[in-house]
N, C-alpha and C positions, 0 to 999 in steps of 0.2 A: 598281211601288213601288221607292224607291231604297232602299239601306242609308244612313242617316240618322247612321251613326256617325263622328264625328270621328276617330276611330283604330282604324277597324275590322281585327279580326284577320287573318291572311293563312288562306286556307285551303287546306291543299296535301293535295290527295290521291290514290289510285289507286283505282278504281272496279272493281274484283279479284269476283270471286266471292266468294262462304264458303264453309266446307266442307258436305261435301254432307248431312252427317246434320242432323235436326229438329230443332237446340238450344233451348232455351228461351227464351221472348219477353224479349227486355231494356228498360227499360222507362226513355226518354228523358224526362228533366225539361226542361222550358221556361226560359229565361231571356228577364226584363223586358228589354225596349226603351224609351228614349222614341222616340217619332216625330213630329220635329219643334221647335217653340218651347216657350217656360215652359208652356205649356198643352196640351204632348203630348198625343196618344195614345198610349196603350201599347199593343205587340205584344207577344205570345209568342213567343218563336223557338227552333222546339228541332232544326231544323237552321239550318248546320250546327254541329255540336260539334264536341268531345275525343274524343269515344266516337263518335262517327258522324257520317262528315261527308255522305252520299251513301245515296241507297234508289232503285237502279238509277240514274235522269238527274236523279231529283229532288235538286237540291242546297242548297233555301233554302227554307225554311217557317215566316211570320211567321203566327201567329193571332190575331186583334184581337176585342173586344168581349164584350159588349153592350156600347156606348160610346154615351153620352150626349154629343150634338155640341155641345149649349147647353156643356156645363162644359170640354169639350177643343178645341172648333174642327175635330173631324172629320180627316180626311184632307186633308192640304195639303200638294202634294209639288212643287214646281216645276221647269222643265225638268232632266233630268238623263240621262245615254249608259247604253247598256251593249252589249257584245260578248258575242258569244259563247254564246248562252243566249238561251231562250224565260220569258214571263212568262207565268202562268197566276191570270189573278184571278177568283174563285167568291164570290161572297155568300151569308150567311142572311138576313141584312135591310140595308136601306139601299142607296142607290145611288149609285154612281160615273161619275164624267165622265174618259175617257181620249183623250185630242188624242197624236197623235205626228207624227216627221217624215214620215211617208212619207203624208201628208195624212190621216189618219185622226183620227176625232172619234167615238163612240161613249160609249155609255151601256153602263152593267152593274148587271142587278140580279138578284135572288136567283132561281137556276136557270139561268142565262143564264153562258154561257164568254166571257170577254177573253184570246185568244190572241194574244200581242206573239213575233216571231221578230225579235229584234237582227240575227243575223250578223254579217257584217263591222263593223256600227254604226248604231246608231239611238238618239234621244231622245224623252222624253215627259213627259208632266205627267197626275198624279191628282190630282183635285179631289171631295169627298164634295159633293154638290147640294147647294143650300139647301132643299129640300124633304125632308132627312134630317133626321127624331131622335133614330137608332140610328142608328148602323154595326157590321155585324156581319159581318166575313169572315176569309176566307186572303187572302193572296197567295203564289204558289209558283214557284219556277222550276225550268227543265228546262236539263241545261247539254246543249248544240249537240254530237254527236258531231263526231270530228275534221273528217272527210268533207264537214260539213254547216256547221262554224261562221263559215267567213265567207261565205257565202251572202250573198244582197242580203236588207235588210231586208223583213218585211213584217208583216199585220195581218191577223185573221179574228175573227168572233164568230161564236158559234154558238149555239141554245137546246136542249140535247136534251130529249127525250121520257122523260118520267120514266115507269117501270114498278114493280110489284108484284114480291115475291121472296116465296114461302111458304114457313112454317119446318114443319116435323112435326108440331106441332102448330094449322096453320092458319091461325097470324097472318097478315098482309100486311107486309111490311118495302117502304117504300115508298123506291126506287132512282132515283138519275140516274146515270149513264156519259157523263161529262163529258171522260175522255181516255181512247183504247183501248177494251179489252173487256174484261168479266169473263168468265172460262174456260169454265163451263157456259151462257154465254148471248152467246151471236157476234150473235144479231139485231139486240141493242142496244149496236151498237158506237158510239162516237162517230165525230162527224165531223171535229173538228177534227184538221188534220194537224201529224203530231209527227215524228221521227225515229230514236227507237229505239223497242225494242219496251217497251210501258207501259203501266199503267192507273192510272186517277184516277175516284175514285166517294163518292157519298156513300149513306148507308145510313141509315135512321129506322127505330128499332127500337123497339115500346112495350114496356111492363115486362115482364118475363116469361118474354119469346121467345127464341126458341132457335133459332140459325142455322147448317147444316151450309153453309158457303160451298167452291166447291173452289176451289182457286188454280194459276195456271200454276206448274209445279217450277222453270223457270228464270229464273224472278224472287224476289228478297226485295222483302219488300212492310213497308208502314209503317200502322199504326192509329193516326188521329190521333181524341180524343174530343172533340167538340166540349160536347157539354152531355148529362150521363148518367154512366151506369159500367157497363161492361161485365166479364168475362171472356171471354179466349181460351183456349180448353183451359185452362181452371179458373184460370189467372194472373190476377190485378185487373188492370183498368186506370183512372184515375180523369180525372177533367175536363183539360184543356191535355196529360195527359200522351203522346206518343207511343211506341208498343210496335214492336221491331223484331224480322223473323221472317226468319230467316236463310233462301237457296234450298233446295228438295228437300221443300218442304211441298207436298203434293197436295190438303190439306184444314185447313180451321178451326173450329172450333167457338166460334161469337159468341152468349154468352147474357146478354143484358141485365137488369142487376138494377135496372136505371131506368127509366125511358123514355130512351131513346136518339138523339143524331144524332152520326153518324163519318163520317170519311171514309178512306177505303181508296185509298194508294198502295204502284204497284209498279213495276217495270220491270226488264230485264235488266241486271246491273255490266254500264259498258262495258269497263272492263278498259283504259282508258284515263287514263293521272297527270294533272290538273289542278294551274294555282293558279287560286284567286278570290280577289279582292281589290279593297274595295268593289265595285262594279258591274259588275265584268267577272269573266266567264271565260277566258282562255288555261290556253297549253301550256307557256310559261316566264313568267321572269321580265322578258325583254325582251319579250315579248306586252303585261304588264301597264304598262311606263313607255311602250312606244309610242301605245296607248290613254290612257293618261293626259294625254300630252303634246297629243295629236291634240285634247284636248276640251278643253285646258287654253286653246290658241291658238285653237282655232275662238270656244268660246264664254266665255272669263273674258278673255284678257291681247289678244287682237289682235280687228278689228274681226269681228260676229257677221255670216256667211252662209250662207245655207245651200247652199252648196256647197260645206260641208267632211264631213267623215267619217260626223258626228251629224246633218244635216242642219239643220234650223231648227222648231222647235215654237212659234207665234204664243202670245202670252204672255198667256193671259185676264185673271190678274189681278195683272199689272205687275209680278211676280217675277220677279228676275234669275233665269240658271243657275246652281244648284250648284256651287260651286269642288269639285274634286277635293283629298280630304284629302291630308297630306302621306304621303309612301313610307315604310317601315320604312329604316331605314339600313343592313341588309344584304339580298343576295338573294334573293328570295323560290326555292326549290327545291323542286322536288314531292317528296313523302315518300310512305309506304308509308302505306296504308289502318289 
């Protein structure tokens, strides 16, 4: 998915640890998107912020739906780059069509992993099917440790194997392990390959239950709700809103006063300073205009081939690419976490 925003914020940050004691879950509000023309779709996006721009590699998490395609026109995102960073698209309902440069053309429907690795630079286009009436997902990115981010582009999908989790009193919490592993269960690690250490899950909780989950200590991890209300060791957490739990938790206590479906991210800070800014992630602020410039000439101002940077993404339905917005007029400089 692209950032769809004409004048999107810069986001500069350091990917730092916290300190090591248990603080209390703080608890991230959403802000509206449109996505796209007069008949948006709207996401939620509650990274990144002010208050938190990073939860270990994850650094962008739009939430969308239940979205009626008839009244918004669904998902319509036409060619557009990005460096530096992995895409991570997950559905509850509806299904998506993803083409990119590195020839990949794939379906994504609910349960099923869309892994995009950018690196050094890649484009793509999402399309919601005609055969959607709902769209209902994330889309989430993972930004590319230093080591790994201009890597050659590439593309995997995968469908894991959903599993039971029992709570004390014998519900079934029915689990997928979509990136990484959850800490007390290595069997159902995912398979999709990632580059820091992370996990990405979803969790279905019915009313009631009560779940001791244990969590790795050197990760902060992120509670996203997708539809329910939960508490974490006694704190609410309510619909869209995202809860942050600082490193050095050994354990959670997830008790659903709904019926419940969340998803659970974590991963180690890399302790490494980013900017992002629209679609890319670099290390300065000449990272960001040389990317700019590179998609600017391949695909808006000089003729389109794909033997440039972003390669070439076949155009299903006769949408140009995305122009890159214009720059801030001063330097984009990584700031403190």
């Amino acid at each position: 998915m692209s950032n769809l925003e004409l004048d999107p914020t810069e986001l500069l940050g350091d990917c730092r640890a916290a300190g090591e004691s248990a603080a209390p879950m703080v608890v991230l509000q959403p802000r509206e998107v449109p996505l796209g023309g007069p008949r948006a779709m709207t996401v939620h996006r509650t990274l990144p912020q002010r208050r938190r721009s990073t939860i270990g590699a994850w650094c962008f998490l739009d939430h969308y739906g239940p979205d009626d395609v008839s009244a918004t026109g669904g998902m319509s995102v036409p060619p557009h780059p990005h460096i530096g960073l992995q895409t991570v698209s997950w559905l509850f309902r509806g299904e998506i069509r993803h083409r990119d440069s590195v020839g990949s053309d794939a379906l994504v429907r609910p349960g099923e992993l869309n892994l995009m690795t950018a690196g050094h630079g890649i484009s793509h286009t999402e399309y919601s099917t005609p055969q959607t009436a709902v769209l209902h997902g994330v889309q989430l990115w993972l930004m590319l440790p230093d080591a790994a981010r201009d890597r050659a582009p590439s593309f995997e999908h995968t469908e894991p194997e959903p599993f039971e989790l029992s709570t004390d009193a014998g519900a079934a919490v029915r689990t997928h392990v979509f990136i990484g592993a959850l800490r007390d269960h290595p069997e159902h690690a995912a398979q999709a390959g990632v580059h820091s250490p992370l996990l990405g899950a979803q969790l279905e909780l019915p009313c009631g239950a009560e779940l001791d989950l244990g969590l790795d200590p050197a990760f902060e991890h992120g509670v996203l709700v997708d539809q329910g209300r939960v508490e974490l060791d006694g704190a609410p957490l309510a619909e869209r809103e995202l809860g942050y739990l600082e490193p050095g938790r050994t354990r959670v206590r997830i008790y659903a006063t709904a019926a419940t479906r969340l998803l659970l991210l974590g991963g180690e800070p890399l302790g490494e300073p980013i900017v992002m800014w629209w679609n890319f992630v670099g290390r300065s602020h000449d990272d960001i205009v040389r990317a700019r410039e590179d998609w600017q000439q391949q695909a808006i101002d000089g003729p389109r081939s794909p033997g440039g940077r972003f390669g070439f993404v076949p155009e299903s339905r006769g949408e140009g690419p995305l122009p890159a917005p214009v720059l801030p007029t001063v330097r984009l400089t990584p700031r403190r976490q």
